[in-house]
N, C-alpha and C positions, 0 to 999 in steps of 0.2 A: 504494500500500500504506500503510495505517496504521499508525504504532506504537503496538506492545501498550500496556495498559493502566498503570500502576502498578497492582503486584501486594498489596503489603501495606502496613500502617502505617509501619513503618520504612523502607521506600525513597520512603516519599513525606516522610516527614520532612527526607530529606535531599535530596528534591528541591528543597525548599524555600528550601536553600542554594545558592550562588550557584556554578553548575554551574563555574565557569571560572577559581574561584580554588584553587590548590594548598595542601594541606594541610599546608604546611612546617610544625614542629612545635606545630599546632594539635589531632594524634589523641589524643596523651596527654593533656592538658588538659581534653578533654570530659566529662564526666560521660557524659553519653547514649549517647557510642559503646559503653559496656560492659553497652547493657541487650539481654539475648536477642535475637535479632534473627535474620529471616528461619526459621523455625521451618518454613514450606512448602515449607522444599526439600528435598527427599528425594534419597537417591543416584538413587533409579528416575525420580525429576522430571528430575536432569540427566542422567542416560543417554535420557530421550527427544529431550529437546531435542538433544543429541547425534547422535541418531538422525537425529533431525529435517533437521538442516544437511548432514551426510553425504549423508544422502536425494538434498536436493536437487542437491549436486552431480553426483552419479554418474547423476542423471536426466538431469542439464543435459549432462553428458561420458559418454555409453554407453560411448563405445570408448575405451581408453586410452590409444589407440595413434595418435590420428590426431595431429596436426601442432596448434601452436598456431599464430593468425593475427594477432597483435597487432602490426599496421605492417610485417610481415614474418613468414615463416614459420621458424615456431622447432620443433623436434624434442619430442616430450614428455615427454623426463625432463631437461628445462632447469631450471633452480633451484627455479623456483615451482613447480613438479607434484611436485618431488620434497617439499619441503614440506608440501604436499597428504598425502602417503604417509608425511610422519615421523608427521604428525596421526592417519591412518588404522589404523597399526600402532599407536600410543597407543589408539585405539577399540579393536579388535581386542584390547588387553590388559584389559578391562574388560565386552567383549560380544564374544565369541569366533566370527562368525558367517565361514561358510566362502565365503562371497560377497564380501569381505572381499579375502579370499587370494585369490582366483578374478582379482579384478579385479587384484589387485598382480602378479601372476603373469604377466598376459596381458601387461602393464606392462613388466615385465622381460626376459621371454621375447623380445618384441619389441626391446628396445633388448641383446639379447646379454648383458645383467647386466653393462654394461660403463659406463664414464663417458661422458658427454657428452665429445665430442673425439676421444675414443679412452684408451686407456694412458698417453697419453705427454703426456696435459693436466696443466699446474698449477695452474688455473684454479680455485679454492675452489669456485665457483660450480657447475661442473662436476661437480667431485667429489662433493656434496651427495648425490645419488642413492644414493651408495654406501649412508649408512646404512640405508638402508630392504633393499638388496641382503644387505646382512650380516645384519639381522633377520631376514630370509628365511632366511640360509641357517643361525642359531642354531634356525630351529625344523627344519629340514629335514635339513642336515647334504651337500644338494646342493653339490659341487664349484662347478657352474660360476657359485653365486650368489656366489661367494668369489675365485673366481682372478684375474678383471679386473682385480679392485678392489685384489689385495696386490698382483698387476704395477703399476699405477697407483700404488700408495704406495713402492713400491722404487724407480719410476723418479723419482720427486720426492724423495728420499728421496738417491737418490745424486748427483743431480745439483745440490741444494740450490738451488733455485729455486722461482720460487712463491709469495714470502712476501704474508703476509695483511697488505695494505695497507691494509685498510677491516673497518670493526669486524663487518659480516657474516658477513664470510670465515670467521672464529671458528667460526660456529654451523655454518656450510658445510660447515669440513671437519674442523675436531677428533672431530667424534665419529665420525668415520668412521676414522680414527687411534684412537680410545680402543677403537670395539668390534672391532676388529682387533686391539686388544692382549687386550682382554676374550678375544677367541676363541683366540687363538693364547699369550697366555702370554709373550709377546714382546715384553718391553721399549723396543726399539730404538721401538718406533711411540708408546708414552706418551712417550720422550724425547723424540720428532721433535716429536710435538705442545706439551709444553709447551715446548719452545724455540721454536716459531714461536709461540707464545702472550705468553710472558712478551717476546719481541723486539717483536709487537704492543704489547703491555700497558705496557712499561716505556723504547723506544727510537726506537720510530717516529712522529715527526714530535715527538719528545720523548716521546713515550709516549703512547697514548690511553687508558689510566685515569688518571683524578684523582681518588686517595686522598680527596682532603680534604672531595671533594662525593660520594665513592660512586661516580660514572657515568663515562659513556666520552663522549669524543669520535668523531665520526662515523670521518676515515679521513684520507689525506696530504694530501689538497688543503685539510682546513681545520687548518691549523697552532692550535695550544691556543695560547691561549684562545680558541675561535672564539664569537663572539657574536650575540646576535639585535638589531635596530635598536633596542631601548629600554633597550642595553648587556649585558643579563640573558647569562651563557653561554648558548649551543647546546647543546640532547642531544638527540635523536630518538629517542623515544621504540622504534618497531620496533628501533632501530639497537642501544642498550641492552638493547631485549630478546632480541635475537639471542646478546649475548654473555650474559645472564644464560642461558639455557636451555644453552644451550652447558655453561657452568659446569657444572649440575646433570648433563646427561648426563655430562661425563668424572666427576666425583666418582662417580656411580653403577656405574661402566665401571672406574674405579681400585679402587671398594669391594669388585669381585668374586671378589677372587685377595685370597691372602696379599701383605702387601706389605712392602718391605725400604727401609731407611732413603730414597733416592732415590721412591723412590714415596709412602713417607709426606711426603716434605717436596714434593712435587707437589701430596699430597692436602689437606696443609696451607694450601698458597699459593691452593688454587683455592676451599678454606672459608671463609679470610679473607676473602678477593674477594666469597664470595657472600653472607658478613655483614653486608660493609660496604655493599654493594649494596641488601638486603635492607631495610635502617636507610634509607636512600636515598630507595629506592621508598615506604616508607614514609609519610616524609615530604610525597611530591611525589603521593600520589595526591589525585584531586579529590574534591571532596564527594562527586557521586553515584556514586563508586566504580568510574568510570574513569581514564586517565589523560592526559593533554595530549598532541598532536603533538610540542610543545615540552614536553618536559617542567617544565619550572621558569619558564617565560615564557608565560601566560596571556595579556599583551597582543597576543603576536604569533604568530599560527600557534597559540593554546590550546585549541581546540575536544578533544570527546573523539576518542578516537581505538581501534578495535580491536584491532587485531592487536598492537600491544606490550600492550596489556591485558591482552587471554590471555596471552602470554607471563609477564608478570610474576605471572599467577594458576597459573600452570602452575609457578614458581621458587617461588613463597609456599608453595601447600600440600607441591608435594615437600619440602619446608624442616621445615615442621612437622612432615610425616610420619618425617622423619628425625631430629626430635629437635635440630637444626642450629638452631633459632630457636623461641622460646616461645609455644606456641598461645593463651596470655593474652596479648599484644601483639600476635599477627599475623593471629590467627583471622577478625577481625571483617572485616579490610582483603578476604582472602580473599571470606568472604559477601556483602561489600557490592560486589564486582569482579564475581561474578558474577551477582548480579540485576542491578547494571546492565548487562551483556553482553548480558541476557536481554530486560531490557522496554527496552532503548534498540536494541538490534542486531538480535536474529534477527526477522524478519518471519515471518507465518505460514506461508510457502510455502516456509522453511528461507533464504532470500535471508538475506547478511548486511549491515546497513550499517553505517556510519560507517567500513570500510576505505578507507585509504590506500593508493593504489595503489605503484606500485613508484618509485622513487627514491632519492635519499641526504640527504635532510633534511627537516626537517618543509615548506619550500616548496612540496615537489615536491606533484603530485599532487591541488591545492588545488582547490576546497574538499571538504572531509570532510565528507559529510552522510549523512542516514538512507537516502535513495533515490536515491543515486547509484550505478552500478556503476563501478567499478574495474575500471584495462586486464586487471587478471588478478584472477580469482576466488579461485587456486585455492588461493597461498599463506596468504591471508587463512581460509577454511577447515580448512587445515592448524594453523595458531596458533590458530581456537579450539578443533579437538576435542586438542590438546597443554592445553590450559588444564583444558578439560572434563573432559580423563580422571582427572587429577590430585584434582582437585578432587573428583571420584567417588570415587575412592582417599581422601582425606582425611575424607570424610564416613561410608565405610563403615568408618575406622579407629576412629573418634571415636565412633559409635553402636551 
């Protein structure tokens, strides 16, 4: 397969810059970043493309039901399918197509609308599913897409276990705690989650955010300051993105009810987070408008890299759309994320490349290129139509 063409003057401009050096505070400085740019994308341009990637997967996966085969046989709503289905229902909020639902349903129905494990897993990982189970049942108001999932949160809940040892887990399962609060009105589930949040954020392994750079450290086994061989810190890029999208969903999940001192200072702690994040990602994206394995470390493991790409496209434009970060500073970071998404990633038969397969650092998974498949398709999939959708939302706000 060949990749697409460059599309327009302005992405070939910045092709021309050296794909692999990070744009630490070199975006404001440019002159040229702030002239119009990518004027050929239209919301209905990235809803096809969107279409397009969807397409292929659900060609590639008929049935939703059947068994993943990756070195072993895994159940289909293991972390990465569910994934798949956080992206899907993003789609779905943007092209409302009942084929859609049809396939998430079948999805559901088959695994009982229940976690991977059973009830009584604490497994973030596991949990994951849930959110898509709850989106179901906010449009439906179906019981049994609901029940599992607060059994499953009460039982981790009472037995306080489970904690989110790896910066994933965040994206895992807070939001399955927030729309569970969202639904029910029920405090108890915002509190759970941001005390396993902020015990992530601020106490484990010393804490996996650092304030002073923005980003997160991966998870317990690399104690901070974990570094890459040419000293630079470690941040992995998906790893990062997992907790920024996270972010954006509880904010979104807190926004939706009246809220009383405890909730505002929840929705407080998780704005600043996603400011200073925001200011961050800013910094560390690359010329052609993706962004490093390695985030900050270009020499080692800096190729571009998908999936936290979408992600951080998917935390950008909700940002802007909410008025939370200034679409004169962040607009452009936005447009230029996703044509490179477009003429470096999607192939013409919906195929995505430069995803990194599944692992805990930018090592794993090596190398990231345009025609490599990855041990799993689907979570990669999932983080670009969460990007897409977003993005589609910001473009039909703005025009």
């Amino acid at each position: 397969m060949k990749q697409p063409a460059i599309s327009n003057l302005s992405s070939f401009l910045f092709s021309l810059l050296s794909p692999r050096i990070p744009l630490w505070g070199i975006i404001g400085g440019l002159s040229f970043l702030s002239i119009p740019a990518f004027s050929q994308t239209t919301p209905e341009s990235v809803l096809a493309t969107a279409q397009l990637v969807n397409g292929y997967f659900m060609k590639t996966v008929p049935d939703p039901t059947v068994p993943t085969f990756v070195k072993k046989e895994r159940p289909s709503h293991l972390w990465t399918r569910a994934v798949y289905y956080e992206g899907l229902m993003a789609l779905y909020s943007i092209d409302p197509k009942t084929e859609y639902l049809d396939y998430t349903d079948r999805w559901g129905e088959f695994h009982k609308w229940t976690p991977r494990g059973g009830v009584s897993t604490t497994d973030a990982d596991n949990q994951c599913c849930g959110q898509t189970y709850l989106d179901r049942y906010m449009m439906t108001k179906e019981p049994l897409m609901i029940e599992r999932v607060r059994e499953n949160l009460e039982h981790q809940m009472s037995t306080k276990i489970g904690w989110w040892t790896w910066v994933d887990a965040i994206q895992m399962a807070m939001p399955v705690y927030t729309k569970m609060y969202r639904i029910t009105g029920d405090r108890r589930y915002a509190d759970h989650a941001m005390k396993m949040y902020t015990w992530t954020r601020d106490t484990l392994a010393g804490g996996l955010f650092n304030e002073k750079e923005g980003l997160w450290w991966r998870d317990k086994d690399y104690v901070p300051p974990y570094r890459e061989a040419d000293g630079s810190n470690c941040y992995w890029s998906r790893g990062v993105g997992w907790a920024y999208v996270a972010i954006v969903k509880a904010m979104e999940d807190f926004s939706s009810r009246p809220m009383n001192k405890q909730m505002k200072r929840h929705y407080k702690l998780l704005q600043r987070d996603f400011r200073m994040m925001s200011e961050a990602l800013l910094r560390c994206q690359r010329a052609d408008g993706l962004w490093n394995v390695s985030l900050i470390c270009p020499s080692n493991y800096g190729g571009k890299e998908l999936t936290g790409s979408a992600l951080f496209l998917c935390g950008l434009s909700w940002g802007i759309r909410q008025e939370l970060i200034p679409a004169k500073r962040y607009r452009s970071a936005c447009d230029r994320a996703w044509t490179a998404m477009v003429n470096d990633c999607v192939h013409p038969d919906g195929f995505l490349g430069f995803v990194q397969g599944t692992g805990k650092e930018p090592a794993s998974a090596q190398p990231v290129t345009h025609d490599r498949h990855p041990d799993f398709e689907d979570f990669g999939t999932g983080c670009f139509l969460l990007g897409a959708a977003e993005y589609y939302k910001l473009l039909r706000q703005i025009t």
